[in-house]
N, C-alpha and C positions, 0 to 999 in steps of 0.2 A: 345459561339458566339451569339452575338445579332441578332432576326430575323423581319422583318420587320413587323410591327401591320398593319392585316389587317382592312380594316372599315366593323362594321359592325353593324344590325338597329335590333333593338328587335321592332318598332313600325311601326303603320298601316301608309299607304302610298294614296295620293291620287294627281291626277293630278291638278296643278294649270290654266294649258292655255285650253283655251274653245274649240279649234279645237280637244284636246286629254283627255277630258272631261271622267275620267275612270267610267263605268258603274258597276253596281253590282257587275256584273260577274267576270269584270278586279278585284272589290276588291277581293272575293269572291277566286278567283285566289291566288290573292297573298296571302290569308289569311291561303290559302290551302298549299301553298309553304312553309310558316312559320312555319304552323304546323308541317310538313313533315320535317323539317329542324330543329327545335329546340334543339334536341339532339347536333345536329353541332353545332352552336351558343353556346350552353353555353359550349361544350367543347374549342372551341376559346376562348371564355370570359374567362375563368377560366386560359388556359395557358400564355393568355398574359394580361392577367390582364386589359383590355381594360375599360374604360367606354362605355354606351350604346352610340349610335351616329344614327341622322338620316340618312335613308336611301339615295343611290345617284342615281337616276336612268334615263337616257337619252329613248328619244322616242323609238331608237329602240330598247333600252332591255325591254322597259314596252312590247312593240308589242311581244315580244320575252317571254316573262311571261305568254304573253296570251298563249302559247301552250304547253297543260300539259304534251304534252310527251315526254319533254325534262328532262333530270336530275334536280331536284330541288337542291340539292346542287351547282353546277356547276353553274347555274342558279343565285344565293343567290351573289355566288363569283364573277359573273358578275357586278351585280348589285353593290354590294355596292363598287365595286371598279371602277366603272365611270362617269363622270361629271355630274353634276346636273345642271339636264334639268326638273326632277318632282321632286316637293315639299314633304317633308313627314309632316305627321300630327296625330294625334289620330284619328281614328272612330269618335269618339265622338264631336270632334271637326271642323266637318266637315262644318260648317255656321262660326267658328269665323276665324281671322286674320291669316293665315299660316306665317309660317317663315323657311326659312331653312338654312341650312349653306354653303357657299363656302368654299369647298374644297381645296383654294391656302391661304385662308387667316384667315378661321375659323370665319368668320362674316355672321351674316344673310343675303342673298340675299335681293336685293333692288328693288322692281318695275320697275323700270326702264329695269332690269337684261331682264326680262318676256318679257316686250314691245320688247325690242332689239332683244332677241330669235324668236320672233315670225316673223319679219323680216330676219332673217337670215335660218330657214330654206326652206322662199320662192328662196334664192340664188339659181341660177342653177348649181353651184357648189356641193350643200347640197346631194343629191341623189347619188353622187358617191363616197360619204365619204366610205363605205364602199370597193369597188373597189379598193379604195387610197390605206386604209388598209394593203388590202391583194398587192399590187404591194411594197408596202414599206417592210412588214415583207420579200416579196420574192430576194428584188434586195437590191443591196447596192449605187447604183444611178440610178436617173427616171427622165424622160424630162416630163414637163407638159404644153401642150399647153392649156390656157384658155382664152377666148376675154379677154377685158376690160370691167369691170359690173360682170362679174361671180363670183366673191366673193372667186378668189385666194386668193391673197394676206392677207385676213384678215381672211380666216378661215381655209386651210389647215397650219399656223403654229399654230393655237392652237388647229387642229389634231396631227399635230405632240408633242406637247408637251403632250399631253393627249396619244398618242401611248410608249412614253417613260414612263409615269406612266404607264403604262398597264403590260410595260417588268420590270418594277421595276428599272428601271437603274436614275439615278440623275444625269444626265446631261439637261442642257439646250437647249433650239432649237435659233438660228441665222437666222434672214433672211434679207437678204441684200438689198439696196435697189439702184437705182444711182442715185439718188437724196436726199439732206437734206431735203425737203419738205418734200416729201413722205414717208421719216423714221418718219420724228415727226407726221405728221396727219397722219399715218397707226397707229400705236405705238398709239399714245389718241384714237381713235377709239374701238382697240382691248381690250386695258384697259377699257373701257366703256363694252365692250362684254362679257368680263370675270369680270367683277365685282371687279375691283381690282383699287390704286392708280398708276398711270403712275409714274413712277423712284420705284415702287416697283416688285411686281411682273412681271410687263412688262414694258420696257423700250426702250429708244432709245440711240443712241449715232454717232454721226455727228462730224464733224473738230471742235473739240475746245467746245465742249459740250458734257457732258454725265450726264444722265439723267434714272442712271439706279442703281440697290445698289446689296447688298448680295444677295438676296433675290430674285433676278430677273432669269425667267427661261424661259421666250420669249424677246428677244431684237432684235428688227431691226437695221439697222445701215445701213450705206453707205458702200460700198463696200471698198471702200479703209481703212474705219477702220478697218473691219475684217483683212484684209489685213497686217495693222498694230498689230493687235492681235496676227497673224501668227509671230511675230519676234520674240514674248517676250515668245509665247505657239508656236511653229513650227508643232505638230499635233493636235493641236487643240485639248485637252483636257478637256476643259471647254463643250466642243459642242457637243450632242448626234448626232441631224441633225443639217446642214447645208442648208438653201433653199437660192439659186442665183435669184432670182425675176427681172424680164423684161430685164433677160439675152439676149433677141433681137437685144438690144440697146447698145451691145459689148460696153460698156464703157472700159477706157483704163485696171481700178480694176478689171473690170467683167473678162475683157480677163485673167489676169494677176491670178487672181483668182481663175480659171478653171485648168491651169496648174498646182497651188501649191497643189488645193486640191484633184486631179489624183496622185501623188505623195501623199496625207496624208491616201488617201483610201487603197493605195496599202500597208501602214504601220498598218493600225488601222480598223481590220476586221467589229469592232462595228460600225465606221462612217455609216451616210445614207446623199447621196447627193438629192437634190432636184432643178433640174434646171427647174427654169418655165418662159414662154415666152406668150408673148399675139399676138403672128403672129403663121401662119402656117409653117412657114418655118424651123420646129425640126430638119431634117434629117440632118442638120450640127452637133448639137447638140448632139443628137446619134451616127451617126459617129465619132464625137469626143471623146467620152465615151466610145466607144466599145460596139456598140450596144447598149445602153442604151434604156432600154423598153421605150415605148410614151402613154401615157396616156389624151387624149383632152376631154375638158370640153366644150362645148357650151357657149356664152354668152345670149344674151336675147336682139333681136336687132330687132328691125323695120325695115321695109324700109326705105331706105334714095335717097331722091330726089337730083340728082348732077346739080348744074347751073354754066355753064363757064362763064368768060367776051368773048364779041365777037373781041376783040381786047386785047391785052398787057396794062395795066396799068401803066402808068407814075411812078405815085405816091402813091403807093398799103396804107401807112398810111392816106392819103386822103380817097381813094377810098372806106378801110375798114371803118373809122369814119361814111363815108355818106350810106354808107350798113344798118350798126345798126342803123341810124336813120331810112334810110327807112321799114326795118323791123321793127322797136317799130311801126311806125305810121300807116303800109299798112298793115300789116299780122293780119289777125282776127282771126288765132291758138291763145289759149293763149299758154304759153312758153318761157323758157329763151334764150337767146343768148352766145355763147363760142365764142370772138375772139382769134386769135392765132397771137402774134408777137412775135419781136426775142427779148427784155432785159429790163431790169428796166426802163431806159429812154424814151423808145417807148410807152411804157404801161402805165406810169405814165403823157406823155403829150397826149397819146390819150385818160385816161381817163380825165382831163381836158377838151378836146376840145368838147368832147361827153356831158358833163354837161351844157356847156357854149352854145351847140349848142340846148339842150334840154330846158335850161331858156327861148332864145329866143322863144321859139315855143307856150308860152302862157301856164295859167292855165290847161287849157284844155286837155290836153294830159297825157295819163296817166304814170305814176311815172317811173322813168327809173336810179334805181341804180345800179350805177356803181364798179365793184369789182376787183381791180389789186390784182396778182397770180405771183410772181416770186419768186426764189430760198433763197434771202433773205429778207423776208419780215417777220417781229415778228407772230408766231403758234398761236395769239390771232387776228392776221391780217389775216392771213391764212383761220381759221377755218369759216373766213365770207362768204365763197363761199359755205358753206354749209347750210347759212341760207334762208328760203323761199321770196321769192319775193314780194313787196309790195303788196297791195291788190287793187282790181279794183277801179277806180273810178264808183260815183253816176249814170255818165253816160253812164257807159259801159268802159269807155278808161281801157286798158289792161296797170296792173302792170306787171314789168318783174325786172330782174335782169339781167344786159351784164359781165361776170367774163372775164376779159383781161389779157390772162395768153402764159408765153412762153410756150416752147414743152410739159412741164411739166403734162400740164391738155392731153396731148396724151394718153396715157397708164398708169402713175402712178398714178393718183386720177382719183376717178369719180364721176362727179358732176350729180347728179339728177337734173332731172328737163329743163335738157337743149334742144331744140328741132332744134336749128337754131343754125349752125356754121358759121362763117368763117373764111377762112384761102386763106392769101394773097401768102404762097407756098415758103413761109422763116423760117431760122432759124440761131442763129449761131450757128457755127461750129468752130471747133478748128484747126488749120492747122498749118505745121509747116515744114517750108525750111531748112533741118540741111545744105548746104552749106553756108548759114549766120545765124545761127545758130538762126532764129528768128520764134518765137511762134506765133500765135495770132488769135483771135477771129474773123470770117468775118462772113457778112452775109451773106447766100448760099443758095441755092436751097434748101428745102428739095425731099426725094424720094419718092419713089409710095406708098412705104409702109407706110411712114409716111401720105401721104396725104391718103390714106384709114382708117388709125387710126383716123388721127384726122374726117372724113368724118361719120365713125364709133360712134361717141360723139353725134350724134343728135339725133341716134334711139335706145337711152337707152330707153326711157317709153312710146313714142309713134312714130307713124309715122313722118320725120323730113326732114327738109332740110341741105344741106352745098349748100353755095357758094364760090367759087371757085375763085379769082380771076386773073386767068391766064387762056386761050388759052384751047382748049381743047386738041391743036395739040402738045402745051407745056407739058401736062401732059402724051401724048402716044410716044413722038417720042424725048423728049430735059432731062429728067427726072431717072436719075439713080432707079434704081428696088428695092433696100437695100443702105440704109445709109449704106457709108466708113467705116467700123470701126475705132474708134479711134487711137488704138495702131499705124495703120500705116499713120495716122497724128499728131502725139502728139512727144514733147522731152521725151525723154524718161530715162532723168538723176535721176528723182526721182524713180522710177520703179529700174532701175538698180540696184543703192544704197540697196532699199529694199529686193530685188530679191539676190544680194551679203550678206546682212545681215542675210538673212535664209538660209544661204550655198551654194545656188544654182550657182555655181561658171562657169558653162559649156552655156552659155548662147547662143552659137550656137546651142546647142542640145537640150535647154530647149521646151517641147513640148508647145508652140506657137498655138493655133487658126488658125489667121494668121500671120507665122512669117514678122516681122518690116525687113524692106531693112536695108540691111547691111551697107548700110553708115551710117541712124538716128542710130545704134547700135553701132559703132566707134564713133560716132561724143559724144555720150552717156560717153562712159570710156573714152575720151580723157578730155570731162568737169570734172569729176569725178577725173581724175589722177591731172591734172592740180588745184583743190582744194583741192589735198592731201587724197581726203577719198579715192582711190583707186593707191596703190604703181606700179610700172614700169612693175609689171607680172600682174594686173590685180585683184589682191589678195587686200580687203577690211585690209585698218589700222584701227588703233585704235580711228585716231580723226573721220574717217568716221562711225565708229559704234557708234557713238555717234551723230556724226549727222544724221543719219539713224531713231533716238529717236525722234527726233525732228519734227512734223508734219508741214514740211517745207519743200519748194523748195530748194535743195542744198549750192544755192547761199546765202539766208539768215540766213540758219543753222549755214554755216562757217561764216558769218559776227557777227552773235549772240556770237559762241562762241570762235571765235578772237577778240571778243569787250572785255574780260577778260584784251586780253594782252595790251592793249591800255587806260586802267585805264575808260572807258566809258559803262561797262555793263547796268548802269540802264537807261543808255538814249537809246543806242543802242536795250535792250529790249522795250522801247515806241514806237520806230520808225519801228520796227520790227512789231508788234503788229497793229501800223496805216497801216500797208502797206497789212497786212491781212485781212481788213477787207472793207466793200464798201466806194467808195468816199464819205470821210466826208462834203466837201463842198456841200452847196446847192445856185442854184441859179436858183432862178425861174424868169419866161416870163418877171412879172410884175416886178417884181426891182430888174433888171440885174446890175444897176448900185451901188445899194443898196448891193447885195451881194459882186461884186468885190469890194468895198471899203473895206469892211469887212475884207475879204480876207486880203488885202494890208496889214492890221492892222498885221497881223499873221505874214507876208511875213520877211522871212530871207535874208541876201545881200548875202549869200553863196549857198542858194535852196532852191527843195524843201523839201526834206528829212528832215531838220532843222526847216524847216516852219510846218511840220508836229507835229513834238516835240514841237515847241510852240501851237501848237494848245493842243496839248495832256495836255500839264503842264497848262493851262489857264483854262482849263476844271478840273483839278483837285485843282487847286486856287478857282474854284467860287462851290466849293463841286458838282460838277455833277449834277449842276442846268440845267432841260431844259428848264427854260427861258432863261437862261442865253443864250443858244442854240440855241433857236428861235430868241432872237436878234443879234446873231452875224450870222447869215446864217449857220450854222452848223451841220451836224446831229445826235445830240440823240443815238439815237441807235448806230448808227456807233461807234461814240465813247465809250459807254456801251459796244459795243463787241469787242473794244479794249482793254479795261481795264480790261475786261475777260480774252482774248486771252494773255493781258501783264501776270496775274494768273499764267496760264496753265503754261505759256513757264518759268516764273520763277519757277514753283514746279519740272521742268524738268532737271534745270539749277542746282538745288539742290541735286536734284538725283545725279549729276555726281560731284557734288563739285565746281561748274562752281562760281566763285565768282561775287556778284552782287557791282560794284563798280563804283564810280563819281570822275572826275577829280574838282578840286575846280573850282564854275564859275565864280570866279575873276582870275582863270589863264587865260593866251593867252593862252595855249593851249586845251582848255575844247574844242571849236567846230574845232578845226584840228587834234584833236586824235579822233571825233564821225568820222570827214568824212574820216581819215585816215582805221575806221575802216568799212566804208562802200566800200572801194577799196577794202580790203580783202575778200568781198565775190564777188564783181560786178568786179573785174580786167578786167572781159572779154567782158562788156558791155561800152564802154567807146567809148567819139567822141570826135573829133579833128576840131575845128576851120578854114576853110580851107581862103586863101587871099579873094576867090569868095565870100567871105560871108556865106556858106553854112557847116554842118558838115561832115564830112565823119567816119564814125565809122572804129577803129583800126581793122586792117587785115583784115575786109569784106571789106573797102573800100565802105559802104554803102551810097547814100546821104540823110543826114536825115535833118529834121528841129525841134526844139523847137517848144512839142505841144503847143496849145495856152492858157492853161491849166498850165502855167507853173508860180510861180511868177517872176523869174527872169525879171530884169529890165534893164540887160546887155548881151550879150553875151560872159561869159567866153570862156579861150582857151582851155581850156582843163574839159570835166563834164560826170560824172558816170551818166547813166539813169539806171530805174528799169526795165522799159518797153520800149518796141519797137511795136509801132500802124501803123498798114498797113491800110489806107483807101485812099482816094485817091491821098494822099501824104503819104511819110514815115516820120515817127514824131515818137519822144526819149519821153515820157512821167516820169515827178518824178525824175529831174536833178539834180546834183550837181555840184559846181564849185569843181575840185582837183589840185594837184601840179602833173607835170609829173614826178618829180624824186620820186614821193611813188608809183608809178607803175613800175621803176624799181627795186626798192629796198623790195615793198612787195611781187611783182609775179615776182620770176628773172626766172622765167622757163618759163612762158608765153611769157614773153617780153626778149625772147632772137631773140632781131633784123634782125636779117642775113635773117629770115624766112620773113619778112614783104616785102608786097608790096613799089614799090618807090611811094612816097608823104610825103607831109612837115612833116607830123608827125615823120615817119621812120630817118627826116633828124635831126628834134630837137632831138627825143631822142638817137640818137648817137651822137650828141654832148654833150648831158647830163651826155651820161654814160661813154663819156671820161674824162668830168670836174668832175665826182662820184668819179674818180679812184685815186683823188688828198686826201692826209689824212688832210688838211685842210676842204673840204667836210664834209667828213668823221664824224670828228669832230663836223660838224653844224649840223647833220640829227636828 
């Protein structure tokens, strides 16, 4: 039986960073160690055949060296079995060039390595590494409350993965994150800390990106992919820990997450959970775990000076804009500013408006760059909030940096440098009416909790302000305590799917956080049954385990792979692919009329689904030019991460045998079998033409209007949407024009009429389906 080689140093050792500068003694020490221990050493050397290897030795085993009257052996096997934190070197070579080797990759440490450590063990995190330790070796799951700034997130998982080297065991550590940002900028960070390339040893993995190889034994990830790991590993076997990071922020994965892996712990003695939050509020958490030990970490926070408006804000994107000017120009702190809005559109025209208004203000003033922060914006666009801020003017005028970022920059990154927040006291939120079975994004109040996080951002490194711009009376007396959890506003039909795909069949009894009202749970397996991946007892078929595979909302799964049977797989994957990823359309202030012509150029007479696909195929004609891009109003990336995500979804489509196939585009029927097979997944999203002019969506009887967003240039009678946009009107976003008899003939279970509401619709399609019932019909379908 092969035994695992230990490391081990026949040479002198000497500290590289100047705070742990070792003295005579400390050598004099270890040299004493060595001696005492040589006999050991070469019997190791000798039975496993080892080559010599430099020593590994972290601060506090050097400390731990220093006192002779601990076992020198014991001692020896400490040392050379943990990370390298001192350099080793010969005596002798005590003035030339050190080099030593990393441990994960067998390459010489890089300067950089040193700088980085020297920063990280001032984290206030860093002192209770120890503590961690021994709570980890004792429990098998630990709550960790730590602020934001304490140096969770980036250095207890590469304790844990240095804890698993310790026990000898070869498993990797997972830490989740609920955000894509903050997987990819955690993940490059930590791979900078460890010395290693990002997608090798440390990695990340996000919707439709992985970024991670063989090799890898810290990966971050979103939650939901772990999640998706669980279907294919159901205890998680690849995973020694498991760390739930700003578990606070019950995302729907998080919640969903918690329950699966209480059931993987009570299977797999080895598991260690690690739920960490950046609020105080653990005692849900432990309570939820069964006591689960608490562990908190201090962050490192100044005082923060809170300023209310005296009044309600009209126009909180105004009001923010003229904030951060008055801050660049009147505040003689120097320091950066964090705005906080809700989405890519808000951030992208405030930072316009902040630049345009900074021009006007004359030479004079000093430099004010601007840094938009949201979910999908390219890791190379990201990583700019981490760069330092212009430098002063001649005059004195204060350089700064303003980062304008959604909730994101609340808890999951932390930006140095920031001393001035504001936050206008929004966000969106996910919400979701299972009686019209409609999703959607609004903009909402944020809670106390959030506004203390975000309030929290200003006094990372010195004393700071937030401004507020809402009521003070708004914030004590109109202001929920804790953000809603998501599960009990979200559909909950992809969760289901998942949750049936890992067997968990009992989902009354499934231990829930907090369990979801029993209707969004019905409303859940009745979408699920009615697309077939869930049969009449509730029990997961065969085409649903399949589309369970697919990181897809249900609806597009089954359109993907019912686009087989309809001879349209490779269009139905482009369209598939455009609709996952951000509006590709752009249309900026200045030539609004300039882009919609653009647009037009695309525009399909059938929608927009079809308009999409030309956009997709025009873009793969001009080889994925982004000029081409720039002058059609287009965006670049957008399309880039469609052609990804078209990748992904095809290497899946492969896995199951899923044929990729084109109806000829000289047939009629090449775009009535694409839209024929967009009915197949959306059956249930569909609106009706009513005489008033206006839509009413089938069985909710909603009234909706064609967003303005839309190409169409008529109003079909009958059209599939993707989306349903609640703002201050209800509007069907991403339409199609269809025939009503392919919704009774593709969903006969759905559209069994007797259940409908009376309206025209109810009145055409029984008329449809009496003239269906003719074998001349029949014959023409």
């Amino acid at each position: 039986m092969s035994r695992k080689k230990p490391r081990i140093d026949l040479v002198d050792t000497h500290v590289v960073r100047k705070e742990y500068d070792a003295s005579d003694k400390n050598r004099n020490d270890i040299e004493d160690l060595k001696r005492k221990s040589k006999e050991w050493h070469e019997q190791v050397k000798a039975e496993y055949d080892v080559p010599e290897k430099k020593s590994r030795i972290d601060v506090d085993d050097f400390k731990r060296v220093e006192n002779n009257g601990e076992d020198a052996d014991r001692k020896i096997k400490d040392i050379v079995n943990t990370p390298i934190f001192l350099e080793t070197a010969p005596a002798q070579s005590t003035g030339a060039t050190i080099k030593s080797i990393n441990q994960f990759n067998g390459l010489p440490h890089t300067a950089h390595y040193y700088e980085l450590f020297k920063k990280r063990i001032t984290l206030p995190v860093w002192e209770y590494k120890p503590k961690f330790f021994e709570m980890l070796k004792k429990n098998q799951i630990m709550v960790l409350v730590g602020e934001t700034g304490s140096g969770k997130t980036t250095q207890i998982p590469q304790w844990c993965v240095e804890w698993l080297r310790e026990q000898g065991v070869r498993r990797g550590v997972a830490c989740t994150q609920p955000r894509r940002v903050a997987a990819m900028s955690v993940a490059a960070r930590v791979a900078e800390e460890m010395d290693v390339m990002l997608g090798q040893e440390v990695g990340y993995s996000i919707r439709f990106e992985d970024c991670s190889s063989m090799k890898t034994i810290l990966k971050y990830m979103t939650d939901g992919m772990l999640l998706r790991e669980a279907m294919s590993d159901p205890l998680l076997e690849t995973y020694g820990v498991v760390l739930l990071d700003e578990a606070h922020e019950r995302t729907l994965a998080t919640d969903i997450l918690m329950g699966v892996l209480k059931q993987v712990v009570s299977k797999r003695e080895d598991m260690k959970i690690v739920v960490m939050s950046a609020t105080l509020d653990a005692g849900k958490f432990q309570h939820y775990f069964d006591n689960a030990p608490l562990m908190t970490v201090p962050g490192r926070t100044h005082p923060v000076e809170i300023f209310y408006t005296p009044e309600p804000e009209r126009d909180y994107l105004e009001a923010a804009i003229r904030t951060v000017i008055q801050i660049h120009m009147c505040e003689e702190t120097e320091g950066d500013i964090l705005l906080f809005l809700t989405g890519q559109e808000e951030i992208e025209e405030a930072c316009k408006r902040i630049k345009r208004e900074l021009d006007s203000l004359g030479p004079e003033v000093g430099e004010l760059k601007c840094i938009p922060l949201y979910s999908t914006l390219p890791p190379n666009l990201q990583q700019k909030i981490f760069e330092p801020p212009p430098p002063n003017k001649p005059n004195g005028a204060i350089g700064r940096k303003v980062v304008v970022s959604t909730n994101i920059a609340e808890t999951s990154l932390t930006i140095d440098g920031v001393v001035f927040v504001i936050d206008p006291g929004f966000a969106k939120q996910k919400v979701y009416n299972p009686r019209i079975r409609v999703e959607s994004l609004l903009v909402s109040p944020i809670s106390k909790a959030s506004a203390q996080q975000r309030a929290g951002r200003a006094g990372r490194t010195r004393p700071g302000k937030c401004f507020r711009l809402y009521t003070e009376k708004a914030y004590k007396t109109e202001m929920q305590d804790q953000t809603y959890p998501e599960i009990l506003r979200s559909n909950l039909g992809t969760v289901v799917l998942q949750l049936k795909k890992l067997g968990i069949d009992d989902l009354v009894h499934f231990d829930f956080m907090d369990p979801p009202a029993p209707e969004t749970l019905m409303r859940a397996l009745e979408l699920l049954n009615y697309l077939q991946s869930l049969n009449d007892e509730g029990d997961i078929t065969d085409l649903g385990a399949v589309m369970a595979e697919f990181p897809l909302d249900p609806q597009l799964a089954k359109m993907l792979i019912s686009s087989c049977d309809y001879n349209c797989s490779n269009e139905i994957l482009s369209i598939t692919a455009m609709l996952s990823v951000p509006q590709c359309f752009v249309r900026p202030n200045e030539a609004k009329k300039a882009a919609d012509d653009a647009k037009m150029r695309f525009a399909h007479i059938d929608g927009d689904h079809l308009t999409l696909l030309n956009v997709y195929h025009a873009f793969k004609q001009n080889h994925e030019d982004p000029q081409w891009c720039y002058d059609n109003f287009v965006n670049y990336r957008s399309l880039k991460s469609a052609d990804n995500v078209r990748q992904q979804l095809s290497r899946i489509m492969d896995r199951f045998s899923l044929k990729r196939t084109s109806t000829e585009f000289s047939s009629k029927d090449y775009y009535i079998n694409i839209r024929k097979a967009l009915v197949a997944g959306f059956f249930m999203q569909v609106a009706h033409l009513e005489r008033t002019g206006h839509y009413l969506t089938i069985k909710d009887n909603q009234v909706v209007q064609l967003h303005p967003s839309t190409c169409l240039d008529h109003k079909p009678e009958w059209v599939v949407y993707n989306e349903f946009v609640l703002t201050t009107k209800n509007y069907i976003r991403t339409v199609t024009d269809i025939k009503p008899e392919w919704l009774l003939k593709i969903a006969t279970s759905y559209y069994d009429i007797s259940n409908f509401p009376s309206c025209e619709a109810k009145r055409q399609l029984e008329f449809l389906a009496n003239k269906m019932q003719t074998r001349q019909y029949q014959e023409g379908f």
